[in-house]
N, C-alpha and C positions, 0 to 999 in steps of 0.2 A: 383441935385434935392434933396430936403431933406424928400419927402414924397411918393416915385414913386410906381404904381400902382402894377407894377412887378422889379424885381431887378436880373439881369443873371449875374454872377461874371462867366468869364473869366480864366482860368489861363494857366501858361504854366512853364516849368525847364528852368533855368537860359541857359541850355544849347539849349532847343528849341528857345528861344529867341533868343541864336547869332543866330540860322541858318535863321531864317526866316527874323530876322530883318538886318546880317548882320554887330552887330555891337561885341564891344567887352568889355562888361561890368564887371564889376569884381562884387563877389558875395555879397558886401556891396548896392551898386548899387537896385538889385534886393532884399534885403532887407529893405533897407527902402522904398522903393516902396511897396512895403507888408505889412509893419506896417503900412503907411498910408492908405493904404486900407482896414487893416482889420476889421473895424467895416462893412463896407461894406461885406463885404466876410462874416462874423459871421448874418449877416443878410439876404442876398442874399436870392430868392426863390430857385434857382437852380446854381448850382456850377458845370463848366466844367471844367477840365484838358483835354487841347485840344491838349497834349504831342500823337503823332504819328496818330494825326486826320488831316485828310484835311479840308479845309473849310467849303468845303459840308457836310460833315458829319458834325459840330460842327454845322451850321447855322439846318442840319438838326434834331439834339438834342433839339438843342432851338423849333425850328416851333412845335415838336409835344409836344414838356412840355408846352406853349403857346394852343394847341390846346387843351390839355387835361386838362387848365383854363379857357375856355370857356364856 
């Protein structure tokens, strides 16, 4: 989307990533993945580091920065 209403950038350590995804990236990998995003990221309404969060907790960071946009 090049114009989106709300914008939640995501993130996580190169090291949360193997765990959760399992895989085994080296730290070039997860950098250019970052540079590509980071206009995104410099933009974002709200920026998560979801390093040592569960799901719940992160979808529930987002629902109340969402609630508190309404």
């Amino acid at each position: 989307m090049v114009h989106p209403d709300v914008l939640i950038y995501l993130d996580a350590s190169l090291e949360t990533i193997r765990q959760r995804r399992q895989v085994h990236w080296e730290e070039e990998v997860i950098q250019k993945e970052r540079e590509r995003l980071e206009h995104a990221r410099q933009h974002a309404d709200l920026c998560v580091m979801t390093d040592g969060l569960s799901e719940v907790q992160v979808c529930s960071q987002v629902v109340e920065f969402l609630r508190r946009l309404a």
